[in-house]
KESE-982285 format. One record per residue: x, y, z of N, C-alpha, C, CB in turn; chain; residue number from 1. Coordinates in Angstrom, 2 decimals. Glycine has a CB too. Layout:
BEGIN
ATOM     n_c1     n_c2     n_c3    ca_c1    ca_c2    ca_c3     c_c1     c_c2     c_c3    cb_c1    cb_c2    cb_c3  c    k
ATOM        X        Y        Z        X        Y        Z        X        Y        Z        X        Y        Z  A  NUM
...
END
This chain:
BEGIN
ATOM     n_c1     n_c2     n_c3    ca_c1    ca_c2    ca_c3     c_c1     c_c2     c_c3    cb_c1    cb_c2    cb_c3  c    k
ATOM     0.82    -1.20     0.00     0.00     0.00     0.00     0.87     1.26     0.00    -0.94     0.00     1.21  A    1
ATOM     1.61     1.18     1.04     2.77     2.53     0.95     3.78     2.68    -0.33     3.89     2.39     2.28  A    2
ATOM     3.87     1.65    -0.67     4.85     1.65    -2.36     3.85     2.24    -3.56     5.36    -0.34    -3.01  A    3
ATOM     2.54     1.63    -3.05     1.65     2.73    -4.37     1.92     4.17    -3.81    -0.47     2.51    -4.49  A    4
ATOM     1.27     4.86    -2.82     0.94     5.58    -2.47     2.47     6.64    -3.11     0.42     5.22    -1.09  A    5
ATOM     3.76     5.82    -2.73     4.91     6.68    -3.13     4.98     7.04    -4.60     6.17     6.01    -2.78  A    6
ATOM     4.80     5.43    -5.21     4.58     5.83    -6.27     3.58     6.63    -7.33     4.74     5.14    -6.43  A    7
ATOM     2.61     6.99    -7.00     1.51     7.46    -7.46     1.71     8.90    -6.78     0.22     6.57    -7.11  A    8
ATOM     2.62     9.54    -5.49     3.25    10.77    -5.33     4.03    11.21    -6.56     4.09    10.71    -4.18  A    9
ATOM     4.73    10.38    -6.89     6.40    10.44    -7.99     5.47    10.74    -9.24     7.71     8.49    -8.26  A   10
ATOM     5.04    10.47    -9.60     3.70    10.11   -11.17     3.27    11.43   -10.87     2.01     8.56   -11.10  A   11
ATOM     2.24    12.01    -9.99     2.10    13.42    -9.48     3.04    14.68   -10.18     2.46    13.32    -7.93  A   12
ATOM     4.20    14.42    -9.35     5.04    15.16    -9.77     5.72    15.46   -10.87     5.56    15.03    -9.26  A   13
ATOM     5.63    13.69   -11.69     6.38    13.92   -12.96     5.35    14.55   -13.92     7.01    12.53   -13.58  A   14
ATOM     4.20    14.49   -13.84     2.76    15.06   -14.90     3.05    16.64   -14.34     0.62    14.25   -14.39  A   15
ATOM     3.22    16.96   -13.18     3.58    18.75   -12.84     4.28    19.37   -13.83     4.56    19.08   -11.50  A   16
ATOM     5.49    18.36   -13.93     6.89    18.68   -14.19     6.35    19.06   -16.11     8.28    16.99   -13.71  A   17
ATOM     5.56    18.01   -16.39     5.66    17.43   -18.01     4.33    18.96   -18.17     4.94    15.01   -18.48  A   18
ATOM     3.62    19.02   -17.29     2.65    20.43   -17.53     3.66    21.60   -17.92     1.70    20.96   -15.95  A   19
ATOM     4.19    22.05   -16.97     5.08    22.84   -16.73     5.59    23.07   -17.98     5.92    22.43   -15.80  A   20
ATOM     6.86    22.11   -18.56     7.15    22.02   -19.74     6.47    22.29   -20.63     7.44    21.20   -19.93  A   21
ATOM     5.41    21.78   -21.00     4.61    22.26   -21.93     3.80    23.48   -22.03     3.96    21.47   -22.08  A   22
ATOM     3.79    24.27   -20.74     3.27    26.00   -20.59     4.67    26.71   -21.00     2.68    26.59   -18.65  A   23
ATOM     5.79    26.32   -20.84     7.19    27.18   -20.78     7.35    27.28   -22.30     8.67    26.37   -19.93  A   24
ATOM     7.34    25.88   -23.14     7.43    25.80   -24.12     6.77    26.57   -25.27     7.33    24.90   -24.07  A   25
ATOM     5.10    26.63   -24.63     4.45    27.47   -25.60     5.16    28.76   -25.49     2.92    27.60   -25.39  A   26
ATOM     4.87    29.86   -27.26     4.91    31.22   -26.71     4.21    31.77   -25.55     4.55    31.95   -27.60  A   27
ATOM     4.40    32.59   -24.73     3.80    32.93   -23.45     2.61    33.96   -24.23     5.03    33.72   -22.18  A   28
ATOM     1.55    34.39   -23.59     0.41    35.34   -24.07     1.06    36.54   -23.97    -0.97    35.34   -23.24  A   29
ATOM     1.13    37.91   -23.99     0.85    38.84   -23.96     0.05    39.36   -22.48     0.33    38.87   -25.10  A   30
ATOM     0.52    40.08   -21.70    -0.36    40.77   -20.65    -1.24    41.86   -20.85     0.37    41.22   -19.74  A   31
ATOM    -1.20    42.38   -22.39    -2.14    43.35   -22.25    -3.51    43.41   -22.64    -1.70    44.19   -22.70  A   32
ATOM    -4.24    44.62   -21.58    -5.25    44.08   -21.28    -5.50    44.30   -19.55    -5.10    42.69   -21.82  A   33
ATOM    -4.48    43.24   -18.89    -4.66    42.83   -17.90    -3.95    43.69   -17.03    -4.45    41.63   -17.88  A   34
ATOM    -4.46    44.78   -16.09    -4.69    45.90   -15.28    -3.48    44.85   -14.14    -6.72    46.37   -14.80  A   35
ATOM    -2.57    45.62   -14.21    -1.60    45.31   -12.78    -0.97    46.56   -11.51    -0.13    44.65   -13.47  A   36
ATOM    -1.63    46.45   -10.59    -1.37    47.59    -9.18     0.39    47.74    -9.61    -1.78    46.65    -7.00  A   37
ATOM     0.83    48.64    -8.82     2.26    48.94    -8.46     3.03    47.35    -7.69     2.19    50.45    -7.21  A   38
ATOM     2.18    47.24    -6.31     2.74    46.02    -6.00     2.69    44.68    -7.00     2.13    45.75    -4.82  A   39
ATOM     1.94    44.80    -7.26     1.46    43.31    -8.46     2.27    43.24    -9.66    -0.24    43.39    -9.20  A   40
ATOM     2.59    44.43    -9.73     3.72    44.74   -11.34     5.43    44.23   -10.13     3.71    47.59   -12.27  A   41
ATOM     5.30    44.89    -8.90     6.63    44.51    -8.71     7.01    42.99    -8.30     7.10    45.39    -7.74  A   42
ATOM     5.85    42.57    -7.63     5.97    40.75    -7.68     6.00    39.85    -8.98     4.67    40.11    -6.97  A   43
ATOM     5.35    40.32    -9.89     5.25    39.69   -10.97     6.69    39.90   -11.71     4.03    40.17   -11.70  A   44
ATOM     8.03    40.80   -11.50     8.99    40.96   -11.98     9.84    40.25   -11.59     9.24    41.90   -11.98  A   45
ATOM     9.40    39.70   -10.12    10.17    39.03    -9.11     9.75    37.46    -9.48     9.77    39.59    -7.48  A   46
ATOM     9.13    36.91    -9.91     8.74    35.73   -10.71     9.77    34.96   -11.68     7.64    36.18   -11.53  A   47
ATOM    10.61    34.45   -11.30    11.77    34.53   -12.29    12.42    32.76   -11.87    13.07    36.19   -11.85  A   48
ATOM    11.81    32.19   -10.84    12.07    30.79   -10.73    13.54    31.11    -9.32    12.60    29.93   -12.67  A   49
ATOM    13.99    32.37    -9.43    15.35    32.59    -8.36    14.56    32.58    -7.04    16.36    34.25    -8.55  A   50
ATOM    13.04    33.66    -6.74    13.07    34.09    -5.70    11.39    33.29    -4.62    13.24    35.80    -6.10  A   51
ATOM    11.75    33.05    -3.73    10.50    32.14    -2.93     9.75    33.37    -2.36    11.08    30.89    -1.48  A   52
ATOM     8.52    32.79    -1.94     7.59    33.87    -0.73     8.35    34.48    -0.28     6.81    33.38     0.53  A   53
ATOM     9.02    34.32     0.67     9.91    35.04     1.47    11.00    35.90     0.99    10.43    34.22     2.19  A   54
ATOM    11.37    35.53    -0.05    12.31    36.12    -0.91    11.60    37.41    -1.27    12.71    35.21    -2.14  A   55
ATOM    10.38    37.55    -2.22     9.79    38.17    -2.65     9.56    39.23    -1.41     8.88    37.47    -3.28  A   56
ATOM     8.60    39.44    -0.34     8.24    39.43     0.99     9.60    40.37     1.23     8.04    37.80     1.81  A   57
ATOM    10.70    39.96     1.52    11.80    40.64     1.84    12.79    41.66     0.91    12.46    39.69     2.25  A   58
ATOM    12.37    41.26    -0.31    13.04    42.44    -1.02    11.96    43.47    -1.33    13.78    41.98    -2.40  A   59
ATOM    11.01    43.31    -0.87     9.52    44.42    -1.24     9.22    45.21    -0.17     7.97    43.62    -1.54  A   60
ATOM     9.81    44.66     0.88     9.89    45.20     2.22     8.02    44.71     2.32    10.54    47.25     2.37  A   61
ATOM     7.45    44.02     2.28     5.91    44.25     2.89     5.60    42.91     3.23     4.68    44.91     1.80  A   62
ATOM     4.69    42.57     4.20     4.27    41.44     5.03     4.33    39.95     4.48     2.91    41.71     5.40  A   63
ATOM     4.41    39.00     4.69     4.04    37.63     3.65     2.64    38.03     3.23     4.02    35.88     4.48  A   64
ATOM     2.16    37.98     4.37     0.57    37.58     4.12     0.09    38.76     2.85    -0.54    37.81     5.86  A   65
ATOM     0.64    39.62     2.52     0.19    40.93     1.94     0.64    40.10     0.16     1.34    42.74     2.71  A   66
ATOM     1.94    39.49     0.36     2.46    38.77    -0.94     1.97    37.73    -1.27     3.68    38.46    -0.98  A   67
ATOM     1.53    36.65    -0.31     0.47    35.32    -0.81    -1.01    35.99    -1.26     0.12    34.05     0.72  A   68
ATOM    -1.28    36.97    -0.99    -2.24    37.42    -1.37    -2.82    38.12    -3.23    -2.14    38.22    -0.33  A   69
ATOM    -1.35    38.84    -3.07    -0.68    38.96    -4.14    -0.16    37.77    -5.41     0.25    39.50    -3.57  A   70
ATOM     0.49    37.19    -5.15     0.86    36.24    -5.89    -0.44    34.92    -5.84     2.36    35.88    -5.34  A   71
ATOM    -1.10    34.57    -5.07    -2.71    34.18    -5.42    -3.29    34.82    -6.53    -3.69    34.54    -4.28  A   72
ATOM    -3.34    36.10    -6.24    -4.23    37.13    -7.28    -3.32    36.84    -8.71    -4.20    39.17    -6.69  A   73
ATOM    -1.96    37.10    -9.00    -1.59    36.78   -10.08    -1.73    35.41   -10.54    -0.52    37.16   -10.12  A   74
ATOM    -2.02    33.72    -9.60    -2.02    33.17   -10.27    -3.38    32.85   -10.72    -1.30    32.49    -9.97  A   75
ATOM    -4.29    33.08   -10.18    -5.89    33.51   -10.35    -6.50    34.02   -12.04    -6.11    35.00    -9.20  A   76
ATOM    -5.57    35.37   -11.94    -5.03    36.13   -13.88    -4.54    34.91   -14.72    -3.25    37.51   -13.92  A   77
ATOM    -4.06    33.94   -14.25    -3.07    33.11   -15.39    -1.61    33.61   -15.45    -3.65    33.31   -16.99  A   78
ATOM    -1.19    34.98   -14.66     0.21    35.45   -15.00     1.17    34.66   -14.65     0.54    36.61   -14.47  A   79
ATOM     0.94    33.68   -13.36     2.23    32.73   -12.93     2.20    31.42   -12.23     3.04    33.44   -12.07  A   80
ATOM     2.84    31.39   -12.09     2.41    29.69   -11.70     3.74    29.51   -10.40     2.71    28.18   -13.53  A   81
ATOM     3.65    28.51    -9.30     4.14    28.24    -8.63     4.94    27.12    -8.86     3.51    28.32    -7.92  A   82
ATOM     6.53    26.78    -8.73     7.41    25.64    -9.15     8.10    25.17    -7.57     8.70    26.23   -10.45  A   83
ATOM     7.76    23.76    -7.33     9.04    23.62    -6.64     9.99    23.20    -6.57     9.10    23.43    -6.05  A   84
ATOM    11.13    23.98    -6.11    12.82    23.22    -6.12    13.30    23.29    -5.02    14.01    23.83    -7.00  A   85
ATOM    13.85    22.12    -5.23    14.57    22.23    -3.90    13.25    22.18    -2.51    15.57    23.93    -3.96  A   86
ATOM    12.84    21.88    -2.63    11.76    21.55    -1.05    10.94    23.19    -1.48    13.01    21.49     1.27  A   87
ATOM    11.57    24.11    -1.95    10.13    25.88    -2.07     9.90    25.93    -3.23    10.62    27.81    -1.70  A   88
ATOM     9.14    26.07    -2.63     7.96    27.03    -4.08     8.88    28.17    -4.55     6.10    28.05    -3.35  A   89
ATOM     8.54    28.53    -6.33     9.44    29.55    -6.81     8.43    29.54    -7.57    10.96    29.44    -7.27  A   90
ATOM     7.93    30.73    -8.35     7.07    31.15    -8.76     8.68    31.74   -10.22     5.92    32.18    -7.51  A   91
ATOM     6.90    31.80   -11.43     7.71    31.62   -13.12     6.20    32.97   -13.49     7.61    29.12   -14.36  A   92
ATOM     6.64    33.25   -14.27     5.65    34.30   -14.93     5.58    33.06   -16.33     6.46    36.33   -15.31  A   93
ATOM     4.00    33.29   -16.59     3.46    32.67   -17.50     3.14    33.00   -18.86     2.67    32.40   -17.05  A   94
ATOM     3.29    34.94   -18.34     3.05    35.68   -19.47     4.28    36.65   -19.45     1.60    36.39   -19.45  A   95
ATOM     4.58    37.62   -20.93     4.75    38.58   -20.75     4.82    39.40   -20.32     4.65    38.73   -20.93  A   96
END
């Protein structure tokens, strides 16, 4: 039972991985159109696969909770998507 369960985790991850690939791969859309605040333009720059919650959070100087909120809202738009490496989440812009 626990050998499925691992395995059917691993399968999970590799279909993430094979999604992933195939959003990176396409040309990305175009953002315009799509209305972005001051903060939301500066997280969404920060989207780059280098920087985690906290990362983001600390070079913006403003709360987590203010940036999960934020980066929710962008992935909500379609602008980004959440990756993990290394054990964190790293967030990729999806668009332009």
């Amino acid at each position: 039972m626990e050998l499925e369960r691992e395995f059917l985790r691993k399968m999970d991850k590799i279909i993430d991985r094979l999604d992933l690939l195939l959003r990176i791969s396409l040309p990305p859309p175009r953002v315009e159109g799509v209305k972005l605040g001051k903060l939301e333009q500066a997280v969404f720059q920060l989207c780059d696969l280098r920087h985690t919650r906290k990362d983001i959070a600390n070079k913006l100087k403003k709360s987590s909770n203010l940036i999960d909120v934020t980066l929710n809202g962008l992935k909500k738009k379609g602008l980004i998507t959440a990756v993990e490496i290394e054990g964190s989440a790293r967030y990729m812009r999806l668009r332009q």
